[in-house]
C-alpha positions in Angstrom: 16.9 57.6 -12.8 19.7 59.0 -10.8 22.1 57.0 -12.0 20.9 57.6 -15.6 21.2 61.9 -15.1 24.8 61.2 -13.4 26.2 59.1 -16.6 24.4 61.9 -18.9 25.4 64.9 -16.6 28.3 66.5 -18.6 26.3 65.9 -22.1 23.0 66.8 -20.6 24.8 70.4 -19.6 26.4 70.8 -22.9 23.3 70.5 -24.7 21.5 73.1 -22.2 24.0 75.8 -23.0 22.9 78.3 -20.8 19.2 78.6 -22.6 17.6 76.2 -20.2 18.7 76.0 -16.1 21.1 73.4 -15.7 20.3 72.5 -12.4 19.7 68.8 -10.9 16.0 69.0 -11.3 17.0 70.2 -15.0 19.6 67.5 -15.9 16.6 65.1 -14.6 13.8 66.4 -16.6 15.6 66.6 -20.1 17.9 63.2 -19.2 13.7 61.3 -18.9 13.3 62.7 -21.8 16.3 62.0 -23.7 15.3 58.4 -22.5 12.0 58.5 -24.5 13.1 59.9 -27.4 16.4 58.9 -27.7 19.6 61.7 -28.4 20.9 63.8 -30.7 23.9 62.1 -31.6 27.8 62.6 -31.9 29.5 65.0 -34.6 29.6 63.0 -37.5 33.7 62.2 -38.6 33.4 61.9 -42.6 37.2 60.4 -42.1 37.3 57.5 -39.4 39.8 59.6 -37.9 40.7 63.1 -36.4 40.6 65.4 -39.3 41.7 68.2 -37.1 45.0 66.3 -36.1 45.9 65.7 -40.0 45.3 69.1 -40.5 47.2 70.5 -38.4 50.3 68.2 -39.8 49.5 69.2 -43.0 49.8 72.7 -41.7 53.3 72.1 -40.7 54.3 70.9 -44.1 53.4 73.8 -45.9 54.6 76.6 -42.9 57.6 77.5 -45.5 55.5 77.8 -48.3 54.4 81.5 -49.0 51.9 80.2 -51.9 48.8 79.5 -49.6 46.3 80.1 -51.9 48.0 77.1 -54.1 48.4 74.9 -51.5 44.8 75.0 -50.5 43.7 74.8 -53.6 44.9 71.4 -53.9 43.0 70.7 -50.8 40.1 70.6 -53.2 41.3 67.6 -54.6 43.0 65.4 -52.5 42.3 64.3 -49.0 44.6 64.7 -45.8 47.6 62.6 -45.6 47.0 59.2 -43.4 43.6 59.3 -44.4 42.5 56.4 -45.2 40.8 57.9 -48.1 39.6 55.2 -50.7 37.1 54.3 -54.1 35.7 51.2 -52.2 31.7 50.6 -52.9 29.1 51.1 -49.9 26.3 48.8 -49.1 24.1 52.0 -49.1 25.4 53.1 -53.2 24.4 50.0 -54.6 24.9 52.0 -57.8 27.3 54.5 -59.3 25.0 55.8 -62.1 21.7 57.5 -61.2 19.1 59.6 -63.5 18.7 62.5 -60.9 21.5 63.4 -57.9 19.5 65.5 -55.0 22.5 66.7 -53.4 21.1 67.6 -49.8 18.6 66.4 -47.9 17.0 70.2 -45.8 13.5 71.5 -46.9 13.8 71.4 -50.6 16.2 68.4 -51.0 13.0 66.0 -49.6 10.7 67.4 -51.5 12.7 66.9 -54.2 13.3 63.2 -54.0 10.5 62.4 -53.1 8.5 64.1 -56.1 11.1 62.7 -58.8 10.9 59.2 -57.3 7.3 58.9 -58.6 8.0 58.3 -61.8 9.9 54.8 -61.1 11.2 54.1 -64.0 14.0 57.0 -62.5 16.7 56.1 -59.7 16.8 59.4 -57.3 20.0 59.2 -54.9 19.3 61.8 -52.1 23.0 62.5 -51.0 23.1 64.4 -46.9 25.7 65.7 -44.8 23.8 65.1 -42.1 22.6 61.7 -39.5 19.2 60.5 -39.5 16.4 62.9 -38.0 16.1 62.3 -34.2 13.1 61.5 -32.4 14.3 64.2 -29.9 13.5 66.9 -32.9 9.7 66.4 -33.2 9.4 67.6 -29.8 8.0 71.3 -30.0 9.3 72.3 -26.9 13.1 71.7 -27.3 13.4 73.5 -30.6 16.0 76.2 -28.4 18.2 73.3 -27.7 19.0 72.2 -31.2 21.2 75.6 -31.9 24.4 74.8 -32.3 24.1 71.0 -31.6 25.5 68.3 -33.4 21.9 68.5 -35.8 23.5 72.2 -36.8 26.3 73.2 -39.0 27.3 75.5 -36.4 28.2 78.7 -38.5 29.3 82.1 -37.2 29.0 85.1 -39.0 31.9 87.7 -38.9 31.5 89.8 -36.0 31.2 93.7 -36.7 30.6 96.7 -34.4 27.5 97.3 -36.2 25.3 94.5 -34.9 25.0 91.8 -32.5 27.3 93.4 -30.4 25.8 91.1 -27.3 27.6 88.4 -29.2 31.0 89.8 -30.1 33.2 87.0 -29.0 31.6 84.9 -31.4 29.9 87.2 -33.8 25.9 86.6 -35.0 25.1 82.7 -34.8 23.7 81.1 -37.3 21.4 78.1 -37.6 21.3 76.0 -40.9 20.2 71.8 -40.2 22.5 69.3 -40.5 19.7 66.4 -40.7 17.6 64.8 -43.1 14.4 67.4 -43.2 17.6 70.0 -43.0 16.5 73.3 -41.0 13.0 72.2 -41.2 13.8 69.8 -38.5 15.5 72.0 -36.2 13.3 75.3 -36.6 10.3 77.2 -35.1 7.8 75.1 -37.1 6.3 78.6 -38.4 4.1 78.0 -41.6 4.9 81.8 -43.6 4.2 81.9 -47.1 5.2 85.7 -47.1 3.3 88.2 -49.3 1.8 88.2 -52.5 3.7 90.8 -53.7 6.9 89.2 -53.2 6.2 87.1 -56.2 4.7 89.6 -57.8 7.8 91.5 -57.4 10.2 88.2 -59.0 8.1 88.4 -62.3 8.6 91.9 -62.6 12.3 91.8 -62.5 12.0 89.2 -65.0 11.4 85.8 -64.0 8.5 84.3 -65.8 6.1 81.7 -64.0 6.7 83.3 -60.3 3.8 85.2 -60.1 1.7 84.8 -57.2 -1.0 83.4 -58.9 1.6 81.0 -60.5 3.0 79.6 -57.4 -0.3 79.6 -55.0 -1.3 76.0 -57.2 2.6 75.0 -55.6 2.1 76.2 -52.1 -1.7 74.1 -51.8 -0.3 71.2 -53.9 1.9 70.5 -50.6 -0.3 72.0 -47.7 -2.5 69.2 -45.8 -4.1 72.0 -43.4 -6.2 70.6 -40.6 -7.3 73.6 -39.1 -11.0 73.5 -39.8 -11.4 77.5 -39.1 -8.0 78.0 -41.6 -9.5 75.7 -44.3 -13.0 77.2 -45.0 -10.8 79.6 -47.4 -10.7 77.4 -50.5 -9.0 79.9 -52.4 -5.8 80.0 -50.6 -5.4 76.8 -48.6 -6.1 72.9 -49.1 -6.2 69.6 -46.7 -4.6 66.9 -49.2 -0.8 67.3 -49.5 1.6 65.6 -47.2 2.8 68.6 -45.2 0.6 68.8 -41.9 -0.1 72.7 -41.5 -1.8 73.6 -37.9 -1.5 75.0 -34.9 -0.5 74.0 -31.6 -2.9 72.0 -29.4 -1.5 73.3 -26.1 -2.1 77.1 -25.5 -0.8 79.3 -22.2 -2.3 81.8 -21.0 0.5 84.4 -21.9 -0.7 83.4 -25.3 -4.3 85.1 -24.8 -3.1 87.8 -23.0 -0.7 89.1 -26.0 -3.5 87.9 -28.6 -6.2 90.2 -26.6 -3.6 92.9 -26.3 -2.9 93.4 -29.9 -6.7 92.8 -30.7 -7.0 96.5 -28.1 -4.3 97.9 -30.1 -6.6 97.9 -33.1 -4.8 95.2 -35.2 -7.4 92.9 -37.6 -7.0 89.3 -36.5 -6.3 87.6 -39.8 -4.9 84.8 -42.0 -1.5 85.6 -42.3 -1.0 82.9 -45.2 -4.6 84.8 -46.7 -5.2 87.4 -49.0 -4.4 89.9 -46.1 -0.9 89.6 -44.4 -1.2 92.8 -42.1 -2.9 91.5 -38.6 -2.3 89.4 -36.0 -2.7 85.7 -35.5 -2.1 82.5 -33.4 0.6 81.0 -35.7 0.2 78.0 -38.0 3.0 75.8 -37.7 4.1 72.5 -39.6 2.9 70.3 -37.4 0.3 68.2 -36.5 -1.0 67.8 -32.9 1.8 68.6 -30.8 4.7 66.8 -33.1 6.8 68.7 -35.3 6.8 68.0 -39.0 9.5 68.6 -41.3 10.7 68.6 -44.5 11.4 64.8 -43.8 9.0 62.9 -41.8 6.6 64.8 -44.4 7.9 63.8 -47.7 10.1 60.9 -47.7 9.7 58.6 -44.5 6.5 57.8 -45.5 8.0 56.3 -49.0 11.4 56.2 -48.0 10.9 51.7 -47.5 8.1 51.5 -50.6 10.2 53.0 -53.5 13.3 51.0 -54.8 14.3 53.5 -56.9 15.3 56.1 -54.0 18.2 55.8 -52.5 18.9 57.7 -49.5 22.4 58.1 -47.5 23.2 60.4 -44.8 26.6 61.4 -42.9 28.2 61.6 -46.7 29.8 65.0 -47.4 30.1 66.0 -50.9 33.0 67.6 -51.7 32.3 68.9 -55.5 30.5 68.6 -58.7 32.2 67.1 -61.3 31.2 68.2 -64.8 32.5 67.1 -68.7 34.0 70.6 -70.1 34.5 69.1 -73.5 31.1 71.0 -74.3 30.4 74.5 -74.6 28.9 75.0 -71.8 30.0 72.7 -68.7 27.8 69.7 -68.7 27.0 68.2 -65.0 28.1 64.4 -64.8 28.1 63.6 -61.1 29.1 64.2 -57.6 32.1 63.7 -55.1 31.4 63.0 -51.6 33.1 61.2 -48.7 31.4 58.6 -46.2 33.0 56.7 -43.4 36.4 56.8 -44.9 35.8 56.3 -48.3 36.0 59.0 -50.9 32.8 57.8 -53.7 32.2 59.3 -57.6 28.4 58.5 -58.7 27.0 60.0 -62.0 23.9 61.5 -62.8 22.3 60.7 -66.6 19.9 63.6 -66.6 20.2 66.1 -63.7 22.2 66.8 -60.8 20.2 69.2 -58.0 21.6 71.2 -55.4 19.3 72.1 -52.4 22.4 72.4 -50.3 20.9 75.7 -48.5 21.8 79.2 -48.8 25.1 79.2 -47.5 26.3 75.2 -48.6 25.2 75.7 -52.0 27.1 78.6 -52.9 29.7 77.0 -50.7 29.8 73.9 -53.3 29.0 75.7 -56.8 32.6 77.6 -55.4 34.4 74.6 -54.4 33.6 73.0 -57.8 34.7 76.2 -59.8 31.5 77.9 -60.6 31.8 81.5 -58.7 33.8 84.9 -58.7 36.9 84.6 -60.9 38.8 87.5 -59.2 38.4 85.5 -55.8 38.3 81.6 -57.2 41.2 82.5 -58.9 43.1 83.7 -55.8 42.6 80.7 -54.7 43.7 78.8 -57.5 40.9 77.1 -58.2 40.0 76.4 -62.1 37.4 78.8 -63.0 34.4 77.1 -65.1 32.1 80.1 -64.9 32.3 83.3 -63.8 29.3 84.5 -62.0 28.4 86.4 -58.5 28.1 83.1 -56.4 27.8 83.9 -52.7 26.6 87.7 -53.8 23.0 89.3 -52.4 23.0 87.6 -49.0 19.7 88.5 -47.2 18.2 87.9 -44.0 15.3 89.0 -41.9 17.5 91.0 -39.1 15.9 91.0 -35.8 15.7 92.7 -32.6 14.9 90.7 -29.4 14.2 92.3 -25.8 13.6 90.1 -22.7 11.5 92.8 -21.1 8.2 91.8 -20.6 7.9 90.7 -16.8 5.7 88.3 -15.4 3.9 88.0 -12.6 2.8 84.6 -12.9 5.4 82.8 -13.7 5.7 79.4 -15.5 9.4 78.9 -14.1 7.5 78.3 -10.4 6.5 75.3 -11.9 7.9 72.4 -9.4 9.2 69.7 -11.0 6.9 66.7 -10.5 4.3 68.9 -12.3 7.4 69.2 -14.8 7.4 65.2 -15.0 3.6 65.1 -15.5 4.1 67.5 -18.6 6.7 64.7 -19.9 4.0 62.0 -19.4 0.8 64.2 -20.7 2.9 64.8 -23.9 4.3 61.2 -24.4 0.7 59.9 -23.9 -1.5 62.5 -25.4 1.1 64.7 -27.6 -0.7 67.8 -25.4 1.3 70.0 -22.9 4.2 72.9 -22.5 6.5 70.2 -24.7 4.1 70.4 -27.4 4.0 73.9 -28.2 6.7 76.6 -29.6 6.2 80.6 -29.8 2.6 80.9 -31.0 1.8 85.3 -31.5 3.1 86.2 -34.4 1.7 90.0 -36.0 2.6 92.3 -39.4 2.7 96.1 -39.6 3.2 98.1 -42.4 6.2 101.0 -41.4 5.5 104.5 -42.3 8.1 103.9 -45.2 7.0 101.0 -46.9 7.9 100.1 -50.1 5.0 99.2 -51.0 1.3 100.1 -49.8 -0.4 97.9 -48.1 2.3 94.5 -47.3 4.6 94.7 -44.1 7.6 94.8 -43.7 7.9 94.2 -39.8 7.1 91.2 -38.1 6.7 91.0 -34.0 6.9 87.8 -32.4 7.2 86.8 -28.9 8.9 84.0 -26.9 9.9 83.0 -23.5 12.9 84.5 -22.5 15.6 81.3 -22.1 13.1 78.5 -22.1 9.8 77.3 -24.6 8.4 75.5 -21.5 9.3 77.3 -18.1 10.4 81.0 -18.2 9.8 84.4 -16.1 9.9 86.9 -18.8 8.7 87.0 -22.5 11.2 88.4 -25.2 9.3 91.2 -27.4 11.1 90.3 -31.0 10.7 93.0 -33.8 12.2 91.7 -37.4 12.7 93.4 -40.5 11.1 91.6 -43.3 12.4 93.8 -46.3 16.1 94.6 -45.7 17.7 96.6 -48.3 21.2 95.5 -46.6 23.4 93.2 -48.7 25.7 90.5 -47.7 28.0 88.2 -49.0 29.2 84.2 -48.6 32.6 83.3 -49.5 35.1 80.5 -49.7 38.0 80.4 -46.4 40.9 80.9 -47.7 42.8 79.1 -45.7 41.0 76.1 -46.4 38.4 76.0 -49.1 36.5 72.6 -48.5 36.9 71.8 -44.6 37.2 75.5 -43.4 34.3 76.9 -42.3 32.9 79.4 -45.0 33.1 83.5 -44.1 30.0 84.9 -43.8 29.4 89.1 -43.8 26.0 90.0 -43.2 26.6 93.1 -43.9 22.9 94.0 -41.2 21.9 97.3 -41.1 24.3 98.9 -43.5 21.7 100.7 -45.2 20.5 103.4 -43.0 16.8 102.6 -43.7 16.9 99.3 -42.2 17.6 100.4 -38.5 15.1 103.0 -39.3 12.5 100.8 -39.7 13.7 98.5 -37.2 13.3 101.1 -34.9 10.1 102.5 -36.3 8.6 98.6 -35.2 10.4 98.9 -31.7 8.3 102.2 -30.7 5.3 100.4 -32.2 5.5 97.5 -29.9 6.5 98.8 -26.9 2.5 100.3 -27.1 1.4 97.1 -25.4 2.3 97.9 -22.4 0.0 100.5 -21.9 -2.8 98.5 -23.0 -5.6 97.4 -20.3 -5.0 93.6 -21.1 -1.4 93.7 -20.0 -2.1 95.7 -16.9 -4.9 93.6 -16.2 -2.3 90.7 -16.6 0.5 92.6 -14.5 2.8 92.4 -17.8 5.2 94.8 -16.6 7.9 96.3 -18.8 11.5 95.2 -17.1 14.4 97.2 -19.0 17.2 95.6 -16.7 18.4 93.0 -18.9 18.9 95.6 -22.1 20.8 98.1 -19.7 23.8 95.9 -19.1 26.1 98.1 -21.3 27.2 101.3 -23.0 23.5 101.8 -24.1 22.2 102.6 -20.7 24.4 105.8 -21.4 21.5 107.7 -23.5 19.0 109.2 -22.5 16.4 106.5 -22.1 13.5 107.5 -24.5 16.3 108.9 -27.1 16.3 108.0 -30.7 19.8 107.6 -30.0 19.2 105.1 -26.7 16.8 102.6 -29.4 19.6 102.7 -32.0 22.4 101.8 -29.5 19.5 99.1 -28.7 19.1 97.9 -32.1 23.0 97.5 -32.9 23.3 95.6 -29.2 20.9 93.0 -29.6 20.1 92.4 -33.1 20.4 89.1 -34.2 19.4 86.9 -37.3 16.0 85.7 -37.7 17.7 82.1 -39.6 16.1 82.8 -42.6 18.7 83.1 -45.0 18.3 83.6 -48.9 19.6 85.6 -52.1 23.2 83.5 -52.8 22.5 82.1 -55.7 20.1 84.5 -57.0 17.1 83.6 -60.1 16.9 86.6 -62.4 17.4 87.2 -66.3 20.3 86.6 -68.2 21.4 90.6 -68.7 21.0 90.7 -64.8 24.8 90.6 -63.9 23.8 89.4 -60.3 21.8 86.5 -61.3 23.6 83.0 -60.8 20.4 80.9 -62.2 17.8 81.4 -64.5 13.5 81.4 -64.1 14.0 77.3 -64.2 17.0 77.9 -61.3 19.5 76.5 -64.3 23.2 77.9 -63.3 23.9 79.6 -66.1 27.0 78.2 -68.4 25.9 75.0 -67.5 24.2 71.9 -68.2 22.2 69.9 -66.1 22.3 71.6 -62.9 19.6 73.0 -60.9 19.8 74.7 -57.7 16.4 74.8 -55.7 16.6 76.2 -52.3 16.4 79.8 -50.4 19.3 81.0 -52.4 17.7 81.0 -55.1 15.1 84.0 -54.0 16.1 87.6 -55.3 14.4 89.2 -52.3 13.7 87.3 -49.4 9.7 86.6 -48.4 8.0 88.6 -46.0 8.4 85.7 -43.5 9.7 82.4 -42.3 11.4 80.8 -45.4 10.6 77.2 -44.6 7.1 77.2 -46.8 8.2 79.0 -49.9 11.2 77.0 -50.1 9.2 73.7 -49.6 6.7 75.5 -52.8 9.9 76.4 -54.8 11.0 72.5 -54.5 7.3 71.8 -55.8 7.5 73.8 -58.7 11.0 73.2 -59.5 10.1 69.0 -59.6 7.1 70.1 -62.1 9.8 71.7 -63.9 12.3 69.0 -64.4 9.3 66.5 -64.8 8.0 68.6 -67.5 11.8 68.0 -69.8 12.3 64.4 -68.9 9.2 62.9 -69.4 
């Protein structure tokens, strides 16, 4: 075993990043486990070779060439010098023409596949960027460490004075999979549908068929809820579709404590995923007894070796859509990708689909000249339609404080007791490794848009750790920003260059007001009998270390400084690619998530959303890749 942590030592401490102690006792405990379950894997090279060293040469060449737009424009269409780039077939593509192309394989792209591939008279090829899912991901406990590994994209947003300012070297972080199952192998698990009225609120700007009551049928058609208390409610929830919805079998007793505390504060213990959002609850998760389940091991490893007619590959990066512009409007033929050194052309006969995610898909419509004109054009890239591709990007902007204290402490926890929480989960799927953050609760502010839904969500973790921590971080997040960002190309190099991100958090002034509005709310729980009882004490030390601890404490001012220091995003992006009417000038897709000007292409992921849900995304995307297979089914059969 010794041996084994010294010959993982250096990796082991890469992937503990500062979130988890990386001590010897550490590098023991994750290297048994990394034994078990096997790793996470290497970055994936698309080329064979070191892209970054061909670049760079490429670089060089061009140095006296003042036409940089040009020059990476042509980047779009040919490959690196040197390499090795070639049309040879792959054992996986046993086929270059397909019926249906699923281009990504996150949270919607599974679903996708796996609901087209029914019908087997159709060939589905599900096309990912991403490796295989690891055994390592199912594990509850480790979701922290997946942030940033090789299993994410590893995105940055562009830093700005005006929020996460605790992260200014590298600007707000952001967390999109780069896996089969996508970021529903690599998030919190939380099972969110959001609010009725958010779907109320689609129709009514004008997209037909996404009414609440037109998308519940979509939400159960997926939902195989085991919880026995959760289920009695007919109306909202069902136990036959593939995606295991439940809670955690392994509960601490922090958990109790904050569940007891909000129950004091007055807050109605509810179903969050019911008729009544506002309350408090111990969090359903997609799970099922201690093992996470995603997008994935949900909806296409069960079929994945019965159906002949799906073809799966992963580690192939697609690099743009091709389409036949001898028609009026820009027909969708097929795909361009690259895999292990070869570049690959398959067609589609009937649709191509992008579930990309919010900030790929955008990424590719742009790459493949579907986007703003002003700024494609800039780049010199051919223009096929103009529309607001990378426009309305929201997220659920949060706040989180490491200041509750605790007395009793998990992180006293010696470590064979740590190796006994390894064997309890690998033989009974119970334990610290099988659980995530469970208290999740919803207040309406004081300026709601609309009575009666909320629009802030509190949520609690342990501060560093999902297993073994000292304090608790009290998160307050902003379900209805009003704050608009943007995704675009980089300039400097369109397909390989990581793509510029503004956020644009807390530009409207009402968003930090309510932001704060939830800070003053939750910070009540202190002074409730359950966390004295408890000896929760509030610790402000960690939230002083800067030029906040300069207000007065209790200020307005102090909690705004507070707010622009440590917000953060909450990872659930949406809004680039928005669904809306055709006289809506921001809408790139139409109530059947059609790109407009186009033929045959779909997009059907979180980008698609004009407002973001009042929650985790993970579930209404999975329900909008339901109803968007019922869709397509509906025209091809």
């Amino acid at each position: 075993m010794v041996s084994a942590a010294g010959n993982t030592t250096d990796d082991l401490c890469s992937i503990c990043d500062g979130r988890v102690e990386c001590a010897p006792t550490a590098i023991l405990l994750i290297t048994l486990i990394h034994t078990l379950y096997g790793n996470l894997g290497p970055e994936i090279d698309y080329f064979r070779k070191n892209v970054h060293e061909e670049r760079r040469l490429s670089n060089l060449e061009t140095e006296t060439n003042s036409d940089v737009p040009k020059y990476r424009a042509e980047m779009m269409y040919k490959y690196p010098k040197n390499q090795n780039v070639n049309f040879e077939p792959e054992d996986e593509v046993s086929e270059t023409e397909y019926d249906f192309i699923v281009v990504g394989g996150g949270t919607a792209g599974c679903v996708v596949a796996s609901r087209l591939s029914e019908n087997r008279k159709w060939k589905v090829l599900l096309v990912e960027a991403g490796s295989e899912e690891p055994k390592m991901a199912l594990i509850p406990g480790l979701t922290s460490e997946f942030k940033g590994s090789a299993l994410d994209w590893q995105y940055t947003m562009r830093p700005k004075k005006g929020f996460c300012q605790n992260q200014s070297e590298r600007g707000c972080e952001i967390v999109q999979g780069k896996v089969l199952g996508g970021t529903s192998t690599i998030n919190d698990m939380a099972y969110v549908r959001g609010n009725p009225a958010d779907y109320d609120d689609w129709a009514l700007a004008g997209n037909e068929g996404w009414s609440f009551s037109q998308v519940l049928p979509y939400f159960k058609y997926s939902e195989g809820n085991y919880d026995k208390d959760i289920t009695r409610n007919k109306n909202y929830h069902s136990t036959r579709g593939p995606l295991d919805v439940g809670r955690y079998p392994y509960v601490d007793d922090n958990v109790d404590v904050l569940l007891s505390a909000f129950n004091e504060l007055g807050y109605n213990y509810t179903d969050i995923n019911g008729r009544n959002q506002l309350g408090f609850m111990r969090i359903q998760t997609m799970s099922y007894f201690g093992e996470r389940v995603s997008s994935y091991t949900a909806f296409i490893d069960p079929i994945r070796k019965l159906r002949s007619n799906l073809v799966v590959i992963t580690e192939a990066l697609v690099m743009r859509i091709l389409f036949d512009d001898n028609t009026e409007n820009f027909r969708a033929i097929g795909i361009e990708f690259v895999r292990n050194g070869s570049r690959r052309r398959v067609s589609a006969s009937k649709e191509i689909i992008l579930c990309a995610g919010t900030i790929n898909s955008p990424k590719l419509l742009m790459q493949s000249g579907i986007g703003p004109k002003d700024y494609l054009e800039y780049l010199n890239i051919k223009v096929l339609n103009d529309l607001p591709v990378g426009g309305n990007f929201q997220d659920h902007v949060s706040v989180c404080l490491p200041v509750i204290k605790l007395t009793k402490t998990a992180r006293t926890v010696r470590f064979p007791e740590k190796l006994k929480d390894i064997t309890t989960y690998y033989t009974k799927g119970n334990g610290p490794l099988s659980a995530n953050y469970q208290v999740i609760a919803f207040k309406e502010s004081t300026i709601s848009d609309i009575f009666g839904t909320p629009d802030l969500e509190f949520r609690f973790r342990g501060h560093d750790s999902n297993m073994y921590y000292d304090k608790i971080d009290i998160c307050t997040c902003l379900l209805t920003p009003k704050s608009r960002g943007q995704v675009l190309l980089n300039a400097t190099d369109p397909v390989y260059g990581k793509p510029l991100i503004y956020p644009n958090f807390l530009k409207e002034p009402s968003d930090a007001k309510k932001l704060l509005e939830g800070i003053q709310e939750i910070v009540k729980l202190f002074d409730t009998e359950v966390f004295k009882s408890a000896e929760f004490e509030f610790d402000p030390r960690h939230i002083l270390n800067n030029e906040c601890s300069n207000h007065q404490r209790v200020s307005e001012e102090f909690w705004s400084c507070i707010i622009r220091h440590f917000s953060a995003p909450l990872q659930n992006y949406a809004g680039t690619c928005k669904m809306g009417p055709a006289h809506d000038h921001e809408s790139v897709v139409d109530s059947n998530l059609r790109v407009y000007g186009t033929v045959n292409l779909r997009v059907v992921d979180a980008s698609i959303m004009p407002k973001v849900t009042r929650g985790s995304t993970a579930a209404p995307v999975i329900m909008i890749a339901e109803k968007a297979s019922d869709l397509i089914k509906t025209i091809w059969y």
